[in-house]
C-alpha positions as CSV (number, residue, x, y, z in Angstrom):
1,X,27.3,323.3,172.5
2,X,25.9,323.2,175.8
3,X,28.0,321.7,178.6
4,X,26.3,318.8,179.8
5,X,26.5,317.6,183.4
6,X,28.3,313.9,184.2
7,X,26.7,311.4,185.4
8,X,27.6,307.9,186.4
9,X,26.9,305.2,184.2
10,X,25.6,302.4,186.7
11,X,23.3,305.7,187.7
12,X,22.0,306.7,184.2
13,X,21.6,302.8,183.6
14,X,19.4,302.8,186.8
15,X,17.6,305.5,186.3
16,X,17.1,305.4,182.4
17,X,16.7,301.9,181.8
18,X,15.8,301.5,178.5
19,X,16.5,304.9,177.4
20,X,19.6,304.7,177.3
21,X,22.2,301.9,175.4
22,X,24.9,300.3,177.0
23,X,28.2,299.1,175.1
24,X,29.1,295.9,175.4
25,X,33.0,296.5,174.4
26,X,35.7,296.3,177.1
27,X,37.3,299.3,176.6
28,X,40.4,300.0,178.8
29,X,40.6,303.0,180.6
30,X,44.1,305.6,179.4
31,X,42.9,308.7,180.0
32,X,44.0,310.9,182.7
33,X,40.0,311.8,183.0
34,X,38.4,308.6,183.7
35,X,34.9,310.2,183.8
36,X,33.5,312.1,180.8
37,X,31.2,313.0,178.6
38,X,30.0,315.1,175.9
39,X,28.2,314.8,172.1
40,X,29.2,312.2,169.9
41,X,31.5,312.8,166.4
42,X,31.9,309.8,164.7
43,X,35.1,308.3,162.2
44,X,35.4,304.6,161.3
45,X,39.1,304.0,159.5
46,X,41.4,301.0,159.1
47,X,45.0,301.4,160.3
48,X,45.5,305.7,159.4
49,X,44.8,308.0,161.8
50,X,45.0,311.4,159.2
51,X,41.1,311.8,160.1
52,X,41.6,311.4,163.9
53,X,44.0,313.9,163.7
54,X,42.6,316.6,162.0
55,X,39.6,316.3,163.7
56,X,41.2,316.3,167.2
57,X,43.2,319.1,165.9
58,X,39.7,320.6,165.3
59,X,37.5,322.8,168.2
60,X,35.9,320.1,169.8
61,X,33.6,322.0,172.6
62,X,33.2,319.3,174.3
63,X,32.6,316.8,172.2
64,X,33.7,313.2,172.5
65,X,35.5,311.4,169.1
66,X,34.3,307.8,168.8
67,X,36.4,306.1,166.5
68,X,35.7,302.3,164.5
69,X,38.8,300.9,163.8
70,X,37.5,297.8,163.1
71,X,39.0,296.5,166.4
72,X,42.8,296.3,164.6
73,X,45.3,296.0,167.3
74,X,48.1,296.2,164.5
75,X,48.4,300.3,164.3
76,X,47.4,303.1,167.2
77,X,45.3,305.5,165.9
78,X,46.4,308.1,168.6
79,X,49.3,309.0,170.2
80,X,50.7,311.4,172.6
81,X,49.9,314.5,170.3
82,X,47.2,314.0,169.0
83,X,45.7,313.5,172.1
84,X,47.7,316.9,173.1
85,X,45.9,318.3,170.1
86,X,42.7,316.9,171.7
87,X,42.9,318.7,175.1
88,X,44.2,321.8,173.8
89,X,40.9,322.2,170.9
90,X,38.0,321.2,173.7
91,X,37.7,317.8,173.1
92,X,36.5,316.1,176.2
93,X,38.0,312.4,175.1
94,X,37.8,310.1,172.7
95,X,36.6,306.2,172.7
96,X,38.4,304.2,170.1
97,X,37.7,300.8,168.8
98,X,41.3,299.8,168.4
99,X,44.8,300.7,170.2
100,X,46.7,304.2,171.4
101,X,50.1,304.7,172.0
102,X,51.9,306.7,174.5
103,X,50.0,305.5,176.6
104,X,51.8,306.7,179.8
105,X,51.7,310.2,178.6
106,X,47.8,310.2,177.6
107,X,47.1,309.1,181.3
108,X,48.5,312.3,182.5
109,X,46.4,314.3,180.4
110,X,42.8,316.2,181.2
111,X,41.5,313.9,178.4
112,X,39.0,310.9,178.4
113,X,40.7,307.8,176.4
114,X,39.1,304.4,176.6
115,X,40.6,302.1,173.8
116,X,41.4,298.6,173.5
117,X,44.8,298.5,174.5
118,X,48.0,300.0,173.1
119,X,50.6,299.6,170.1
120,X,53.3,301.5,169.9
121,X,53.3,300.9,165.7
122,X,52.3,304.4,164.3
123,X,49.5,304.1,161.6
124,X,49.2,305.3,158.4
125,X,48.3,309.1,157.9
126,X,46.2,309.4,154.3
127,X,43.1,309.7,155.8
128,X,41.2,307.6,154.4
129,X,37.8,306.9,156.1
130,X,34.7,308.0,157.1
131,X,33.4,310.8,159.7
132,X,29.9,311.4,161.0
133,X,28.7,308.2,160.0
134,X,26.3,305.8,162.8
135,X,28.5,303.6,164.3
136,X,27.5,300.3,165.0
137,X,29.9,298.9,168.1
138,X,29.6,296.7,171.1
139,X,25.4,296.0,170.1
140,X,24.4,299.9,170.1
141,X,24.8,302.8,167.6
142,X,26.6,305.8,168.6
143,X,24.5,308.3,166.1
144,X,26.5,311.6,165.5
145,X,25.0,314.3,167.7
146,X,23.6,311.8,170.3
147,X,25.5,312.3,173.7
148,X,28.2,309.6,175.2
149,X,29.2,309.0,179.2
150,X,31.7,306.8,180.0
151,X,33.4,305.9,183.2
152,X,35.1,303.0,185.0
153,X,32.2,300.9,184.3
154,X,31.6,301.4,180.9
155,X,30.1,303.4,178.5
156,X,26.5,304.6,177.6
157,X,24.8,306.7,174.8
158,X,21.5,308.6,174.6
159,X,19.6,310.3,172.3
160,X,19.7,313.5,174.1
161,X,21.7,314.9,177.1
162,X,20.6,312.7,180.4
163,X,18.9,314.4,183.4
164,X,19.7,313.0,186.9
165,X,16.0,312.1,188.1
């Protein structure tokens, strides 16, 4: 994996246009990174976090875990160690459709986290669910292996790793 330079989101939208897609989801900044980026691995699940998990517990290089969970606000699907897991395998961050918990501790952490909010309810564990699958979130697809930048702004996803112009 090649490290891929950051680059503002308003920028890449201004510059890109229509090559690049823009999520409509609020996510919430936890993160103690708010800016990152990297390629995007995919898992959609319902309420069990098992797959987050091992995959975070996983060598990320840089990566960036985008996670569907169907936008239920009932379980978190990542917590304080898993995240820990997160920073200390290469994952840049992770953007998950649903809530975290330990929230306070994830935002002191080199690790992007944009969710939709927090639950401190821990979630099942069988892993059941799917990885490297297209998501479809917020009116775009994040497409395993296409690239992810997200900021305070938002975030956006390209086909391939975006130059500054």
């Amino acid at each position: 994996m090649t490290d891929i330079q950051f680059i503002a989101t308003a920028d890449i939208a201004d510059i890109h246009d229509k090559d690049v897609q823009s999520c409509d989801i609020q996510f919430r900044n936890y993160g103690g990174k708010v800016e990152f980026c990297g390629e995007i691995q995919t898992i959609s699940c319902f309420q069990d976090n098992g797959l987050v998990k091992k995959t975070l517990n996983s060598p990320g290089e840089g990566k960036v875990l985008v996670v569907d969970g169907h936008a239920s606000m009932h379980t978190a699907l990542m917590g304080d160690m898993i995240a820990a897991a997160g920073v200390k395998n290469g994952w840049a961050g992770v953007i998950i459709n649903g809530p975290i918990r330990d929230s306070a501790v994830v935002a002191t952490m080199d690790f992007g986290c944009k969710a939709l909010g927090t639950n401190p309810r821990k979630s099942n564990k069988d892993g059941v669910g799917e990885q490297n699958i297209v998501l479809r979130l917020g009116g775009i697809e994040f497409v395993p292996g296409h690239y992810v930048y997200a900021d305070s702004d938002g975030v956006v996803v390209s086909e391939n790793p975006v130059e500054p112009k």
